[in-house]
C-alpha positions as CSV (number, residue, x, y, z in Angstrom):
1,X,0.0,0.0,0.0
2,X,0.7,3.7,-0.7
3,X,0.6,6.7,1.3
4,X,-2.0,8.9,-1.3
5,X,-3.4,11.8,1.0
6,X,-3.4,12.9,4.7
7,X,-6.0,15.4,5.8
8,X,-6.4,17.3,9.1
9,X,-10.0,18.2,9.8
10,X,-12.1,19.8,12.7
11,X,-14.9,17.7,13.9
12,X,-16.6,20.1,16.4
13,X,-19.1,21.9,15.9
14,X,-18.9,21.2,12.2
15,X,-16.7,19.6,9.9
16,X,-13.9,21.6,8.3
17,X,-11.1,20.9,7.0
18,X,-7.8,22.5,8.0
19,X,-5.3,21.1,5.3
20,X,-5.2,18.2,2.4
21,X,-1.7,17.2,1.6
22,X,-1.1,14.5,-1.6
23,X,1.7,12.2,-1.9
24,X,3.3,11.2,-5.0
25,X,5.6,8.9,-5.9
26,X,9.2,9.3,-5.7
27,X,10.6,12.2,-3.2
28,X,8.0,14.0,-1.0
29,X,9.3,16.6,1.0
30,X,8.1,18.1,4.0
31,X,9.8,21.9,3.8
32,X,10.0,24.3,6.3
33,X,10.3,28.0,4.8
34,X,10.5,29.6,7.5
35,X,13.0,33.0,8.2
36,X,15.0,31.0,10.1
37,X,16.7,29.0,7.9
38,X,19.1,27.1,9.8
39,X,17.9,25.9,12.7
40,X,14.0,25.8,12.1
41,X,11.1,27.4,14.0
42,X,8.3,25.0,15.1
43,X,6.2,24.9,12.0
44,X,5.1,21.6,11.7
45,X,7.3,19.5,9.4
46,X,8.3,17.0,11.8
47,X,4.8,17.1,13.6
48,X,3.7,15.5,10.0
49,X,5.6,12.8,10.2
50,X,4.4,12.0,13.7
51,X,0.8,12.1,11.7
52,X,1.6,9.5,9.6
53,X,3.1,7.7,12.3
54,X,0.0,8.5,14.5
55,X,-2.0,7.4,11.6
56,X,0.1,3.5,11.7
57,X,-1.0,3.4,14.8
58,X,1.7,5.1,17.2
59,X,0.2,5.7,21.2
60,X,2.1,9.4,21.0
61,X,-0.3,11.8,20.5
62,X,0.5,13.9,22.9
63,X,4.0,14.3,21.5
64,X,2.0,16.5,18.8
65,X,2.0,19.3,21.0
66,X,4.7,18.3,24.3
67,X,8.2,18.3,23.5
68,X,9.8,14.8,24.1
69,X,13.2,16.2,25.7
70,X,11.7,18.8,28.1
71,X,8.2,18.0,28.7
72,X,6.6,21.1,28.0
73,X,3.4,21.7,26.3
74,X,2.4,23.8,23.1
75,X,-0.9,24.4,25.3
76,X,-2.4,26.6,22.8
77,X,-2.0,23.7,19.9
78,X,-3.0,21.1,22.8
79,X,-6.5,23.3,23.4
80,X,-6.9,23.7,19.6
81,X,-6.9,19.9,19.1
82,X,-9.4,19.6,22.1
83,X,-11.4,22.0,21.6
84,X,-12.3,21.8,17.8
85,X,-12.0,17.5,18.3
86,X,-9.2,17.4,15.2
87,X,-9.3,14.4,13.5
88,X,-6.1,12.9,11.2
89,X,-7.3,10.6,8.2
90,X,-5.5,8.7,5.8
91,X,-6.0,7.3,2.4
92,X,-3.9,4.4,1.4
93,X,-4.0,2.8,-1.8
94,X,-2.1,0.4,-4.0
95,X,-1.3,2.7,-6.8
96,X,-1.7,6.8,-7.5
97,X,-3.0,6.3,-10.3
98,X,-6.5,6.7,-10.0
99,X,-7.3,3.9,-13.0
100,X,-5.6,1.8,-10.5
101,X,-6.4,1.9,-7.4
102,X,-8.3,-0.9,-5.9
103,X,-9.9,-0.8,-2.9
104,X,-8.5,2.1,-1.0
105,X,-8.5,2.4,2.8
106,X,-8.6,5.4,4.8
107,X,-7.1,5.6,8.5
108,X,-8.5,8.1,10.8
109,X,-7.5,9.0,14.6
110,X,-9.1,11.7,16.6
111,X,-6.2,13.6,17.9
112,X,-8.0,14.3,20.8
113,X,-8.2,12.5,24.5
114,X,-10.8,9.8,24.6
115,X,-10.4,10.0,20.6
116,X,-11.3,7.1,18.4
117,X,-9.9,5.1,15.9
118,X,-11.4,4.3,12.5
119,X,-11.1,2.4,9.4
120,X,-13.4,3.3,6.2
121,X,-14.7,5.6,9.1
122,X,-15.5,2.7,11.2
123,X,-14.8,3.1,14.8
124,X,-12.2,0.0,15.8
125,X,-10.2,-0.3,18.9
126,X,-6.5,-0.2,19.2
127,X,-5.5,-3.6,19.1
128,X,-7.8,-4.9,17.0
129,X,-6.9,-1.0,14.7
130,X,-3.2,-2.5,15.0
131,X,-3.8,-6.3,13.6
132,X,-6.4,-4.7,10.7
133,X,-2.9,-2.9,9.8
134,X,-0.8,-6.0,10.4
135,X,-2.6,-7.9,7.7
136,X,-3.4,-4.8,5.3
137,X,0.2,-4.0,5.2
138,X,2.4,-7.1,5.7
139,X,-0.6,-10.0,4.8
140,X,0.8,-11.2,8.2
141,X,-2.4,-13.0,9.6
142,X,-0.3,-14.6,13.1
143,X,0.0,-11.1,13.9
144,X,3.8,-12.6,15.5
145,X,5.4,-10.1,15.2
146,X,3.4,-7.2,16.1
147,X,2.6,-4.6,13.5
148,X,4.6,-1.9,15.4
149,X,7.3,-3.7,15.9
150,X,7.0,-4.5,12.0
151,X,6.8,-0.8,11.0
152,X,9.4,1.0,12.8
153,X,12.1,0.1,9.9
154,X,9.6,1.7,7.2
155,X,9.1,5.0,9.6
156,X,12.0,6.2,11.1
157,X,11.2,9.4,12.4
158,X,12.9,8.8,16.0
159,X,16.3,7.5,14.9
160,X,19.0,8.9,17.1
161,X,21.9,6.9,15.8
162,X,24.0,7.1,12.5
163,X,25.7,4.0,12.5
164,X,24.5,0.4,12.0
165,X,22.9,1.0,15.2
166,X,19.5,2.2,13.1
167,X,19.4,-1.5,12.5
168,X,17.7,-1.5,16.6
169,X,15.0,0.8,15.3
170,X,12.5,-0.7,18.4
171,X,12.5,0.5,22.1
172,X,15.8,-0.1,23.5
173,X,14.8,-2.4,26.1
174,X,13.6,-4.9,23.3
175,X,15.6,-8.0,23.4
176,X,17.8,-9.7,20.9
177,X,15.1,-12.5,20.4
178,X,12.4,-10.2,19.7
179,X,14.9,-8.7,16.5
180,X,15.2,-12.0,15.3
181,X,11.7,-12.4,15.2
182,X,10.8,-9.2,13.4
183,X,14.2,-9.9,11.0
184,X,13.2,-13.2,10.0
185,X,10.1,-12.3,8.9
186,X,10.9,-9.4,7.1
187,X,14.0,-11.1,5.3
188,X,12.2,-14.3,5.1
189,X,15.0,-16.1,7.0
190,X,13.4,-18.8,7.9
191,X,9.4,-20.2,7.8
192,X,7.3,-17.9,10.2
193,X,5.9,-21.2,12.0
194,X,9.9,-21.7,13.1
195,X,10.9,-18.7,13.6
196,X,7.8,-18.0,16.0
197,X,8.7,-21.3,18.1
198,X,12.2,-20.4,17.8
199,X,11.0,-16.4,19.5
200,X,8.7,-18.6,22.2
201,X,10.9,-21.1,23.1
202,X,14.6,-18.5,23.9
203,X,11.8,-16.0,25.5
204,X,11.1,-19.4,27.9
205,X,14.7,-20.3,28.5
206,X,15.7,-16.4,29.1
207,X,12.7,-16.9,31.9
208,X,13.8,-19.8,33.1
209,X,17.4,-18.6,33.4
210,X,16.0,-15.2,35.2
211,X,14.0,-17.7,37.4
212,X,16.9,-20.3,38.4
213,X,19.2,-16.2,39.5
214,X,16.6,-15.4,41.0
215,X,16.1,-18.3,42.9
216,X,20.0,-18.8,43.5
217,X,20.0,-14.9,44.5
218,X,17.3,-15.4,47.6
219,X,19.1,-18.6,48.8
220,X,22.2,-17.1,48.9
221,X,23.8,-20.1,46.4
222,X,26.9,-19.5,44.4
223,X,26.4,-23.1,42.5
224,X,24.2,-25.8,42.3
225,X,27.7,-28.4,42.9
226,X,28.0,-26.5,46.2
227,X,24.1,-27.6,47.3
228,X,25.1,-31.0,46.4
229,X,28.1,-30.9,47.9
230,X,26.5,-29.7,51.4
231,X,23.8,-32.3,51.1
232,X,26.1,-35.2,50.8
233,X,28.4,-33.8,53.5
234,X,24.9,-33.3,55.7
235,X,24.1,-37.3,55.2
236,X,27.9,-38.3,56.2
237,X,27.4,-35.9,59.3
238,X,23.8,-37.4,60.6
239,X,25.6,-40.8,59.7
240,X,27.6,-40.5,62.0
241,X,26.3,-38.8,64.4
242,X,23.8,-41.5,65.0
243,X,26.5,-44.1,65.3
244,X,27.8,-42.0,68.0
245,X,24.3,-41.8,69.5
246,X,24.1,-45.6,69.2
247,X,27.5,-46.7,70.6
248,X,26.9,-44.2,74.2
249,X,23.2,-45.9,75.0
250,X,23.1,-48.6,76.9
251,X,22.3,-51.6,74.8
252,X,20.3,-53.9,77.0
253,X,17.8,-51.3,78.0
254,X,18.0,-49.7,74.9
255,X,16.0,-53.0,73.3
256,X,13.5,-52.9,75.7
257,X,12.7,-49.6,75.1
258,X,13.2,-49.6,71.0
259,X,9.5,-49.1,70.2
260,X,8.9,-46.4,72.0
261,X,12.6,-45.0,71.0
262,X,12.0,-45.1,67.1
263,X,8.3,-43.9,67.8
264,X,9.8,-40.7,69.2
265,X,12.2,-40.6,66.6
266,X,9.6,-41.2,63.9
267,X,7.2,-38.0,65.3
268,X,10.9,-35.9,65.6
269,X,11.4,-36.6,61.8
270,X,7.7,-35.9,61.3
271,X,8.1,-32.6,63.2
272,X,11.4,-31.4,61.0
273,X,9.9,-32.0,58.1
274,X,6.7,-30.4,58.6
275,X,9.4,-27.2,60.2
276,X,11.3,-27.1,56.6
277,X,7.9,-27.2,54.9
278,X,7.1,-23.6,56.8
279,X,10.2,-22.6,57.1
280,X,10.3,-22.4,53.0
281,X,6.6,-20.9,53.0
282,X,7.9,-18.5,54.8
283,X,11.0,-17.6,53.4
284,X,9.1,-17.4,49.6
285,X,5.9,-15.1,51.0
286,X,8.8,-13.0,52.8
287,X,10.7,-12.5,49.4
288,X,7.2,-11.9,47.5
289,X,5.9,-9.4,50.6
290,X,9.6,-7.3,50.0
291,X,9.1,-7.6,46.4
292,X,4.9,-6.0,46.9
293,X,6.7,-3.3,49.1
294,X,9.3,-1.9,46.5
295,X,6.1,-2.1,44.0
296,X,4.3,0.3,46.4
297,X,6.8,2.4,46.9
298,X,7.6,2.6,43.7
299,X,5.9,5.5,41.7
300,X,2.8,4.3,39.1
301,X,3.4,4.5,35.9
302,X,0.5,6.9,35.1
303,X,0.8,8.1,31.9
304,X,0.6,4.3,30.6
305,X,-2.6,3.5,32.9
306,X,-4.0,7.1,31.3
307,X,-3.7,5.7,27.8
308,X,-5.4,2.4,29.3
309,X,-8.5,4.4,31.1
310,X,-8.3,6.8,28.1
311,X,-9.2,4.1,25.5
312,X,-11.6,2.3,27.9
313,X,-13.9,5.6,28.2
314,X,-13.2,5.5,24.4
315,X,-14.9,1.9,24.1
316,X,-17.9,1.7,26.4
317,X,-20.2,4.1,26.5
318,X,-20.7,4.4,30.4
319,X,-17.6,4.4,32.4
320,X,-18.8,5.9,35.8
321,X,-15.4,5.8,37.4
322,X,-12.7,8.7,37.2
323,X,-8.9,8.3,36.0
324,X,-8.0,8.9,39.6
325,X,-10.5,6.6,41.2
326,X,-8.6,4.8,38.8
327,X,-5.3,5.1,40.5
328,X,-6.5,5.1,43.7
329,X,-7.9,1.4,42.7
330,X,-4.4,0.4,41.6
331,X,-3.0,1.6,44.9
332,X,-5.8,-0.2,46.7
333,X,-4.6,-3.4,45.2
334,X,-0.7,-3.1,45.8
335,X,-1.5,-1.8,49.3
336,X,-3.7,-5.3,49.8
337,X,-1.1,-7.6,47.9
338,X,1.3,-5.9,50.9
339,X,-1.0,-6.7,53.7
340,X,-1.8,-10.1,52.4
341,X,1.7,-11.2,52.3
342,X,2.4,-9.4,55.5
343,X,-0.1,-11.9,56.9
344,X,1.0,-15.1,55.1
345,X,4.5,-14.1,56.9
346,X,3.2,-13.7,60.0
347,X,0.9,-16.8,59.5
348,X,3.7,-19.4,58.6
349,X,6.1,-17.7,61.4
350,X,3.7,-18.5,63.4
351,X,3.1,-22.3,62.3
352,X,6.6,-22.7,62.2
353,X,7.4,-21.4,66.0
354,X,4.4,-23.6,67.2
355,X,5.9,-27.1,65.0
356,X,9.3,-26.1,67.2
357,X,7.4,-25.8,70.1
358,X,5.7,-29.2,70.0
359,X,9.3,-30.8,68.7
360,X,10.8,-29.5,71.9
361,X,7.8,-30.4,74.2
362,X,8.4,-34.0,72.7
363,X,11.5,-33.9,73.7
364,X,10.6,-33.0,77.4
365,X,8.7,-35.2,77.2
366,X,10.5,-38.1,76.6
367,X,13.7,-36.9,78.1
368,X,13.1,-40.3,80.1
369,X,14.7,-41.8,77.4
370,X,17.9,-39.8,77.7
371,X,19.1,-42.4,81.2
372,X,19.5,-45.4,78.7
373,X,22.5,-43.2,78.4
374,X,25.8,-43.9,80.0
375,X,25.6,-41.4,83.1
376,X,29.3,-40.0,82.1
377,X,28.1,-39.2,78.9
378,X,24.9,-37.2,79.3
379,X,26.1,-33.6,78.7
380,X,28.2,-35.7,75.4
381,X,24.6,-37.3,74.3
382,X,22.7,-33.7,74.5
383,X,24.7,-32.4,72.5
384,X,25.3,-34.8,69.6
385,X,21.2,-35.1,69.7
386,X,21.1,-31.1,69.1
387,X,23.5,-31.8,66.1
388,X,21.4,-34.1,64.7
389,X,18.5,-32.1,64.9
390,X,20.3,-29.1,62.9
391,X,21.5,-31.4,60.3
392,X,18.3,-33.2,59.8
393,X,16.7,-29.6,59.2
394,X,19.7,-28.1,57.5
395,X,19.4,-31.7,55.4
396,X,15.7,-31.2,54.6
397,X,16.4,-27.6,53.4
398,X,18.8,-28.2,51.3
399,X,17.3,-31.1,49.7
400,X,14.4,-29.0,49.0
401,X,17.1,-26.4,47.6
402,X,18.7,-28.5,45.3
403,X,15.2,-30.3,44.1
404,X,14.2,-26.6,42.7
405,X,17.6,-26.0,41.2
406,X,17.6,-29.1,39.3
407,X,14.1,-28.9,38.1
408,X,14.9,-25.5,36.9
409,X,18.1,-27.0,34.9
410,X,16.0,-29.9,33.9
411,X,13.5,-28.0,32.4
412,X,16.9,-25.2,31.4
413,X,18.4,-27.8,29.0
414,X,15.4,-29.5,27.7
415,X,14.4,-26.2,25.9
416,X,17.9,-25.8,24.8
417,X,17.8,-29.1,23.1
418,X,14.3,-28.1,21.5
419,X,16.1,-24.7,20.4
420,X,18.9,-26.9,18.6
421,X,16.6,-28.6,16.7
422,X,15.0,-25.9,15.7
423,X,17.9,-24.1,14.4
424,X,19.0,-26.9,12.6
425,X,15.8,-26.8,10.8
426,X,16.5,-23.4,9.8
427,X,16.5,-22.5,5.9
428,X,20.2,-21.2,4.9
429,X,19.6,-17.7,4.8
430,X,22.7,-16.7,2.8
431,X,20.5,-16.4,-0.1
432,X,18.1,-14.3,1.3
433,X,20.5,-11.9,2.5
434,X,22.8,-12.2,-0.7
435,X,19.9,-11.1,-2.7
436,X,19.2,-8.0,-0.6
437,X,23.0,-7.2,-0.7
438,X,23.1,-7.1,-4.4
439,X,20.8,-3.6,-4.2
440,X,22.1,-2.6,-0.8
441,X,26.1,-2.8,-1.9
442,X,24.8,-0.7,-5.6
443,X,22.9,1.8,-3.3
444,X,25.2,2.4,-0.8
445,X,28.3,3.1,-3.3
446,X,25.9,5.3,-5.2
447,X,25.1,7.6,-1.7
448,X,28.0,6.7,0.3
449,X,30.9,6.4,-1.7
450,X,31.5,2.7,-0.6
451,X,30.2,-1.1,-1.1
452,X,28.2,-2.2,2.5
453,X,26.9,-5.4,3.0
454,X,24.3,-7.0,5.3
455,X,25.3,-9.8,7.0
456,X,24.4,-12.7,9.9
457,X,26.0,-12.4,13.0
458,X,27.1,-15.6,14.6
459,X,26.1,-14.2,18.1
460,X,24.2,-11.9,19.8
461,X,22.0,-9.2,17.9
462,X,20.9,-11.2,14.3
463,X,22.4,-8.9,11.9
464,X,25.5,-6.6,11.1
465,X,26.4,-4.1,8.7
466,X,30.2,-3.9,7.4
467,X,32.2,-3.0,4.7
468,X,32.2,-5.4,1.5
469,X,35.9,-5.7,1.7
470,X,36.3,-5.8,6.2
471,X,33.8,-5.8,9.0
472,X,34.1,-2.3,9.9
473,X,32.1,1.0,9.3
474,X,34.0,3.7,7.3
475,X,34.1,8.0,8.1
476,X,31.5,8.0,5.5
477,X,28.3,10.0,5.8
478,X,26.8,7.5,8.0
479,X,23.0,8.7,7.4
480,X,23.2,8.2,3.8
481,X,23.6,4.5,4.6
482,X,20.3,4.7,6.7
483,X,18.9,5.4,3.2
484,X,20.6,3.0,1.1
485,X,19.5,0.1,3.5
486,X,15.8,1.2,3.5
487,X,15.5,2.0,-0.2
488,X,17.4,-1.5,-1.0
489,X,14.9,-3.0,1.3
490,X,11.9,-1.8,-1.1
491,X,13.5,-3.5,-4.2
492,X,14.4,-6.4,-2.2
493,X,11.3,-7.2,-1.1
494,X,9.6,-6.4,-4.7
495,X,12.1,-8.8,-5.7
496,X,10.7,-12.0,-3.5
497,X,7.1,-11.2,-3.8
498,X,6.9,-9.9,-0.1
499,X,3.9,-7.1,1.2
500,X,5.5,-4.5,3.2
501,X,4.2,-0.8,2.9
502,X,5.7,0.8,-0.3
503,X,7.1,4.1,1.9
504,X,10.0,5.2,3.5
505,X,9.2,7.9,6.2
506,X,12.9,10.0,7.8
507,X,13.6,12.6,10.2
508,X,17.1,12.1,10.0
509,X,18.8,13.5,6.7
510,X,18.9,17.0,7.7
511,X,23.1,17.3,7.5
512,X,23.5,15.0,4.2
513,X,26.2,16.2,1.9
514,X,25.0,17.3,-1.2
515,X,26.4,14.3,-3.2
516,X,24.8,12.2,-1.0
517,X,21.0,14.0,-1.1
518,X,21.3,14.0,-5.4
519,X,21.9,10.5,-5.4
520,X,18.4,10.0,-2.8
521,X,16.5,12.2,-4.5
522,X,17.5,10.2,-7.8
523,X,17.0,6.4,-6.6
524,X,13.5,6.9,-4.9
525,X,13.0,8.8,-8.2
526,X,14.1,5.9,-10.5
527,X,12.5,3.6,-8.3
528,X,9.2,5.1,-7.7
529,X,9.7,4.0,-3.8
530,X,7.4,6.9,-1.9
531,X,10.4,8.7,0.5
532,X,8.8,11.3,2.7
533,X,11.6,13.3,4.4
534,X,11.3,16.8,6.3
535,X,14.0,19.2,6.0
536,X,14.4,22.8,5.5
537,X,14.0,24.1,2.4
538,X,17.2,25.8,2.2
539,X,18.8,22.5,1.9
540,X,17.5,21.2,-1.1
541,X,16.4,24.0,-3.6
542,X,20.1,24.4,-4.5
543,X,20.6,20.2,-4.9
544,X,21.0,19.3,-9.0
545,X,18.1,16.7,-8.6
546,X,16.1,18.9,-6.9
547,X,12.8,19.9,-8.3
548,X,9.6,21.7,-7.2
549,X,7.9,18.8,-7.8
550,X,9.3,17.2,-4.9
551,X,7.6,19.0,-2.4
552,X,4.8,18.2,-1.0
553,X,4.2,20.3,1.4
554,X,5.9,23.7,2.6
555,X,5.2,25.2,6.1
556,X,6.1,28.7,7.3
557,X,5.6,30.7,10.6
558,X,2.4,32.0,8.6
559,X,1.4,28.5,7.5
560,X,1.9,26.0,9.9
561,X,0.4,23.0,9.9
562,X,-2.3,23.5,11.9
563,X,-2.6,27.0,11.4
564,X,-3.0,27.9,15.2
């Protein structure tokens, strides 16, 4: 699909419409005109971008009128957008030729807070907004990956970074196996049923492995070896402690009193198992109590529980509750996860002083038993008995210790072997990328001066970007390259047969050398790729390639592009 026309328009009291901006094919740039003609002055060009972006289903409205950096507000823009209910729409279609098109699609957002989302000026909600542009776009009927995670390398209006590092064009928190995901799929690297179960299955083992530290963190354990080290030198201990115990009572009346001995033994092991059983309860609810405390303390993230409330008042047509009844509710909830936990760690401290009370009033209770002793060796026996009794527990706890870490191995290296296989049943994806490299080495001498090529890593993030002849980035002008890899990834995917949207959206070629901007302006040109760029106008009127045609829109401190 193409970008055709974007249109502003006020909804309240009446319809109007504020501007109407065509695409065409080829370059389409967003100029500001402005006096000041180096720096810029707030007209709107960028703000455009974020339209189209708003448009593909970006959650930043807001960022139409509040500066990102500093956090202030254009509050007179902001009021506008309220008050007059501003509405964004736009038409996409699959050629711009009008004896062409086939079923065109319009987009529409209100701009507004509790604004709506609409297709063919039907009112849809945001996810379901998100997969309807997940399927229009990329035929991608899974919806794995997500639609934004898909369209970020088609928009890049937030890219901060010149170097191969636009290649991590998501949120920088987004893991290594959520990029191979998205890169498979858009260079086809492998079948999207293996690549998804390849995404769940390392998103289960980097759980797992974040479950087994954490596990190893609260028990204080620097290896799994050193559990089973303690546990086997905990058996020899008890072992022979209770050969000790055996040889100092006296032997005769010992037998005559067996029963009753191993029944007392048998309700002392009862009793230290039943104390390790609490004693773990209570140690986990204590960890999960110190864990609801930090939450509370913690400040809520509003702003993303605003966007939640915003689109709920959006979608039902009584909600009777306010956003800070809202947050109050949230609070409500973390502050009763924190007493409930306080209580389960009071409860089970409670349990497990009472179980040690009974053990030791069993004791007392059968201290009796203590005279089959050898008089000498009394003081001797009580305190082998109290060593037994800490090893037995100490035993049981660690047993319990090293059960958990093995599972969580176990389970560790069973996904690792289901991983391996699925690697293995990987298609070689040499081709794939050889055939992208074949436009992205030709672009990238044409704008950069030099031959790049994509490639595999064998490690770590999935791809790479290097030199033809080395592995290293060159002094070259490094934005230019940004360009050569998206524009190479529209003939690419032409090429295979692939739907991806036909556009390339920047906010990043402002400082492009001359040679550099020609040689854009003439390969989206040739092409007939759709690359929608703001700069400022004094930086391409003089450009060779340049022509007026290439506008598409120019803003000035008269006509800016809301006109408030």
């Amino acid at each position: 699909m193409k970008l055709n026309k974007l249109t502003l328009l006020e909804t309240s009291p009446n319809t109007k419409v504020i501007r109407t901006v065509n695409f065409h094919d080829g370059m389409n740039f967003i100029v500001d005109a402005g006096v000041n003609k180096e720096k810029g002055n707030g007209v709107g060009k960028t703000t455009f971008l974020k339209l189209i972006d708003i448009c593909l289903g970006s959650s930043g409205k807001k960022y139409l009128y509040t500066d990102y950096d500093t956090d202030e507000e254009n509050v007179k823009l902001r009021d506008y957008i309220s008050a007059s209910k501003v509405r964004v729409e736009l038409l996409l279609t699959n050629s711009l030729k009008a004896e062409s098109n086939q079923d065109p699609v319009t987009l529409g957002v209100d701009l507004f807070p509790k604004g709506h989302k609409y297709v063919n000026h039907n009112p849809m909600t945001s996810p379901d907004y998100n997969i309807y542009l997940n399927k229009l776009f990329f035929k991608n009927d899974i919806n794995k990956p997500t639609f934004r995670e898909l369209i970020g390398m088609f928009v890049r209006i937030n890219v901060k970074k010149d170097t191969s590092g636009f290649l991590h064009f998501l949120d920088e928190h987004v893991s290594t196996a959520k990029y191979r995901l998205v890169y498979s799929y858009l260079f086809e690297l492998s079948s999207p049923e293996i690549t998804n179960r390849i995404y769940d299955e390392q998103t289960e083992i980097k759980t797992l492995e974040k479950q087994l530290k954490d596990f190893k963190t609260l028990n204080n354990i620097r290896s799994q070896d050193a559990v089973k080290q303690k546990v086997s030198l905990l058996i020899s201990e008890i072992k022979d402690t209770k050969q000790k115990l055996d040889v100092m009572v006296d032997s005769k009346r010992f037998l005559e009193n067996q029963e009753k001995v191993n029944e007392v033994r048998v309700s002392y092991a009862h009793l230290n198992d039943a104390i390790d059983a609490a004693d773990y309860q209570l140690e986990t609810n204590k960890a999960i109590f110190k864990e609801a405390l930090h939450q509370q303390k913690s400040e809520l993230d509003t702003d993303s529980l605003r966007e939640l409330f915003e689109d709920a008042q959006a979608q039902l047509t009584k909600v009777t509750k306010t956003f800070n009844e809202l947050v109050n509710f949230n609070k409500e909830l973390l502050s009763n996860k924190v007493s409930f936990f306080e209580n389960q760690v009071k409860t089970w401290d409670q349990k497990k002083q009472a179980l040690e009370s009974q053990r030791e009033q069993l004791f007392k209770e059968h201290k009796n038993l203590i005279m089959l002793i050898q008089d000498d060796k009394i003081e001797e026996y009580t305190a082998l008995q109290n060593k037994l009794g800490e090893n037995q527990e100490d035993l049981g706890k660690s047993k319990q210790v090293l059960a958990t870490l093995e599972s969580l191995d176990a389970q560790q290296k069973q996904k690792s072997k289901v991983l391996e296989r699925l690697l293995q049943k990987e298609s070689d994806a040499s081709n794939q990328l050889t055939a992208f490299n074949k436009f992205f080495t030709s672009f990238s001498k044409e704008l950069n001066g030099e031959e790049y090529i994509l490639y595999q890593r064998e490690s770590g993030f999935p791809l790479d970007i290097g030199l033809k002849n080395s592995r290293g980035l060159s002094t070259g002008t490094k934005k230019a390259l940004i360009a050569a890899f998206d524009l190479a990834y529209q003939e690419f995917s032409k090429s295979i047969h692939k739907p991806v949207p036909e556009f390339v959206v920047h906010d990043v070629l402002e400082t492009l050398d001359s040679i550099a901007f020609n040689g854009i302006i003439n390969l989206a040109t040739q092409l007939q790729t759709q690359f929608v760029v703001a700069v400022l106008k004094n930086k391409v009127e003089p450009l060779d390639s340049f022509s007026p045609q290439n506008i598409t829109l120019t803003l000035t401190e008269t006509d800016t592009l809301f006109g408030v």
